[in-house]
Each structure stands twice: as C-alpha cells, then as structure tokens.
C-alpha positions as CSV (number, residue, x, y, z in Angstrom):
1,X,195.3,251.1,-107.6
2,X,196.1,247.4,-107.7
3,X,193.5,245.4,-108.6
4,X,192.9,242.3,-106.5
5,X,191.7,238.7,-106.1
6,X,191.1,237.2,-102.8
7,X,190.7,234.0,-102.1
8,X,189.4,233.8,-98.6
9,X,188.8,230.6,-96.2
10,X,187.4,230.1,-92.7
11,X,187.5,227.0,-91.0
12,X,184.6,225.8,-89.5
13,X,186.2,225.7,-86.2
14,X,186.4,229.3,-85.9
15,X,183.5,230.1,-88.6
16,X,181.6,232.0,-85.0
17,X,184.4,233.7,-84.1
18,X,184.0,237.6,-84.7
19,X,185.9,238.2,-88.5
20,X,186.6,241.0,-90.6
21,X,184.4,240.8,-93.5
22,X,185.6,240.1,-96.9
23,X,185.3,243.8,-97.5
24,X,187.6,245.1,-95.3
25,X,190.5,242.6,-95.6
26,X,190.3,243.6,-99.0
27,X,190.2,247.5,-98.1
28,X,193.5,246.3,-95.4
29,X,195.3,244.4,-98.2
30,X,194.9,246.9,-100.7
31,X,196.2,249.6,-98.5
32,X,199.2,247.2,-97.6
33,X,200.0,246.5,-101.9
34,X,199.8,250.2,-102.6
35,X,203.1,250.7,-100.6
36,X,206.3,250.8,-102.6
37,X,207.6,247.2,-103.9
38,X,210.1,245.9,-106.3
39,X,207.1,242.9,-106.6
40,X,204.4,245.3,-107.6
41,X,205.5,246.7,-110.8
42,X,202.6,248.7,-112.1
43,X,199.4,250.0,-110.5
44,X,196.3,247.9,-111.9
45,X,198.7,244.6,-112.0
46,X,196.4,241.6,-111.0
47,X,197.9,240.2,-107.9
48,X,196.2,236.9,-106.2
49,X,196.7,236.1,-102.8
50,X,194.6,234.0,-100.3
51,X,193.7,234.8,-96.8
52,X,193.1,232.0,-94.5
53,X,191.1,231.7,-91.3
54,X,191.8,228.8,-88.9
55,X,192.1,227.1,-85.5
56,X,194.6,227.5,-83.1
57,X,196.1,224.0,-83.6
58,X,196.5,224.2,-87.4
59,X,198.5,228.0,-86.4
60,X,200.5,225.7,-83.9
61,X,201.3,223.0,-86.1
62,X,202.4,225.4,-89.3
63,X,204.6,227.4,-86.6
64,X,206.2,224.9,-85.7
65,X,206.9,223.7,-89.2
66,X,208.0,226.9,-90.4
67,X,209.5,228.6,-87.5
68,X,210.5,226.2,-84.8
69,X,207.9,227.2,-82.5
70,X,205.2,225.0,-81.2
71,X,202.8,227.2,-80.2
72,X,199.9,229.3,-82.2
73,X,201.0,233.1,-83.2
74,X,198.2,235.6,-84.2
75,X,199.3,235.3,-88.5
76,X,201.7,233.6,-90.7
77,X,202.8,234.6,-94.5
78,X,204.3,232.6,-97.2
79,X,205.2,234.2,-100.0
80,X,205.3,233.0,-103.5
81,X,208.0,233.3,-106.0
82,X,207.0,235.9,-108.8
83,X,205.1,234.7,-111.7
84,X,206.5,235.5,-115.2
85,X,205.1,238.7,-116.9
86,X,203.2,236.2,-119.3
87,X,201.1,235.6,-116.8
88,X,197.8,237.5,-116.3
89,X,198.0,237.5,-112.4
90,X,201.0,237.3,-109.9
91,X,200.1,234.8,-107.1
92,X,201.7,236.7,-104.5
93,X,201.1,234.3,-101.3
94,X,199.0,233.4,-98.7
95,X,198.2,234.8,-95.1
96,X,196.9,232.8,-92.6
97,X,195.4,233.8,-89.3
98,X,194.5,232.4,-85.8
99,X,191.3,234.3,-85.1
100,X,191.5,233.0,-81.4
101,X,195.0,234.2,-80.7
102,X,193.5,237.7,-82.5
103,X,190.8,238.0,-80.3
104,X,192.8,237.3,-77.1
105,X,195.8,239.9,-78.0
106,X,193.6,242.6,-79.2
107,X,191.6,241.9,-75.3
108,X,194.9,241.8,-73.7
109,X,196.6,244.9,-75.6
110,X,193.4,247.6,-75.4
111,X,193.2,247.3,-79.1
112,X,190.0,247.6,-80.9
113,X,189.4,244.1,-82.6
114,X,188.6,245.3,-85.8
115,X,192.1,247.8,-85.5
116,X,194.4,244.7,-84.7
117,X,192.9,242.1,-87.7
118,X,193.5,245.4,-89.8
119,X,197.2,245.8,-88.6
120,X,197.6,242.3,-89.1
121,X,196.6,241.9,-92.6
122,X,199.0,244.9,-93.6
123,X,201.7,243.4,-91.3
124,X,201.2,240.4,-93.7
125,X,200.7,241.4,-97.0
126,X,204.3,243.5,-96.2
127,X,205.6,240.7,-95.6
128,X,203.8,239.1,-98.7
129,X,206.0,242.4,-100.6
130,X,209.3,241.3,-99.1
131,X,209.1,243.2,-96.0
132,X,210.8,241.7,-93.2
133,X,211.4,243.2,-89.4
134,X,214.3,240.5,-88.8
135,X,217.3,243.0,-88.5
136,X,216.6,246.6,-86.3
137,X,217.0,248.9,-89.3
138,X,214.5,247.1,-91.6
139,X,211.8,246.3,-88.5
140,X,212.0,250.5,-87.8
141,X,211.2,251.0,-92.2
142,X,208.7,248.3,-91.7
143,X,207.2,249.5,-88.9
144,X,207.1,253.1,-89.9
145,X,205.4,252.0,-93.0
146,X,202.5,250.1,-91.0
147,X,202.1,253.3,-89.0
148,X,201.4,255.3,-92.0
149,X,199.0,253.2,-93.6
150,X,197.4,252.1,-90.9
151,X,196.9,256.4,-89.9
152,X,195.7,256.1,-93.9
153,X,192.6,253.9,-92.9
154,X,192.0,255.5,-89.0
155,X,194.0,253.2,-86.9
156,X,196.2,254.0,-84.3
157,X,199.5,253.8,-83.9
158,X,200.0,249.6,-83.4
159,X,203.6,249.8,-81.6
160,X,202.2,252.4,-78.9
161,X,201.2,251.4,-75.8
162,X,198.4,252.6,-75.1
163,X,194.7,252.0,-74.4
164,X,192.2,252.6,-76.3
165,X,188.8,253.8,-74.4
C-alpha cells in the first residue's frame, strides 16, 4: 500500500455544502493509486497530491482555461511531472472539485452522493496516473478499471444507468 499525503482545501463558499470527509477521499484515492501505473513504482512510495474544494465559478473559469469550455464541470486534474527518485515524495497533482455541480449530478443521475464524490476522486487520481478516456479503446480500460475499484469499496457500477433506491 502506497502511503499518502493529502493536502485538502475547501473554499469557504462551499465550506456548507455536504463533503466527503478527509477520511474517505483518502480511502477513494488510495484505492485509485493501488491500480497499475508506470508512475507508481513501488508500494509504500510517498506520493503527494492535493485535493481542492471550490465554487462553481473558480470550476468555470479553470475550464475554460484548460479546456475551452466556459462552463463549471463536476472535477478537473492536473498532473505533475514526476519528481526525481532523490526526492522523498512524488508530487503527483492536484484534483479539484465543484461540490455544487456534484451535488446536482449525483440528484439528477439517482446516484448516492457519497458513491459519485467516490467515483470522482478515483476518476481523478487515474487521471492523476496517466489515465486518459480521450480515444474509445483507452476510455473502455479506463472505465473498466473505475468499475472494479469502485465494486472494491461497494459502489455501483458508475456508467449504468440505473437508479439507485
């Protein structure tokens, strides 16, 4: 098991909103950095990454920076360059989440809220691995890999659509 330090932030205009707790990003994350990765070399590596909480129109304006859209999305990642082995930790990236957009999608897709901030944080932290879903072949291994780690921690199939009761 990878050993981990979180840096976590919450902007006070969503501090109210309803969170995961420190404790279960990290539980999500972990899951996420015990898949296979040419970035995480050796179980018990020190990897670094921060998680960040914020409004709606700090999402939009970092979409639109990044990826052309102006308009909020539910999480971003931006990965970081490897560290040299010299280094005690590899500062892997940072993952930044629109609780508002969260909250509205998990209400809009049946999803539990606590399932989707899960799925989330493991969609990111793949990312975070060099994961991507922009071509169909490497979306289906992505996606597949979600699925199983998110079965790992009790969470439903994310790409079904279906209802939870």
């Amino acid at each position: 098991m990878n050993r981990l330090y979180l840096r976590m932030s919450v902007a006070d205009e969503v501090a109210a909103m309803p969170l995961p707790s420190r404790a279960e990003a990290r539980q999500a994350i972990l899951r996420a950095l015990s898949a296979f990765s040419a970035r995480v070399q050796s179980a018990g590596q020190l990897l670094e990454l921060s998680l960040a909480f914020v409004a709606d129109g700090e999402m939009a304006s970092l979409n639109e920076r990044y990826r052309g859209q102006a308009q909020p999305t539910n999480c971003l990642s931006f990965p970081q360059a490897a560290l040299p082995p010299m280094f005690r930790r590899d500062l892997l990236g940072d993952i930044v989440i629109a609780p508002t957009v969260v909250v509205r999608e998990a209400a809009e897709q049946g999803k539990r809220l606590r399932d989707h901030y899960r799925h989330l944080l493991v969609h990111s932290t793949l990312h975070l691995l060099g994961y991507d879903h922009e071509v169909a072949v490497d979306a289906q291994e992505m996606e597949a890999l979600e699925t199983r780690l998110l079965a790992e921690m009790g969470v439903a199939d994310p790409y079904l659509n279906h209802m939870h009761e």
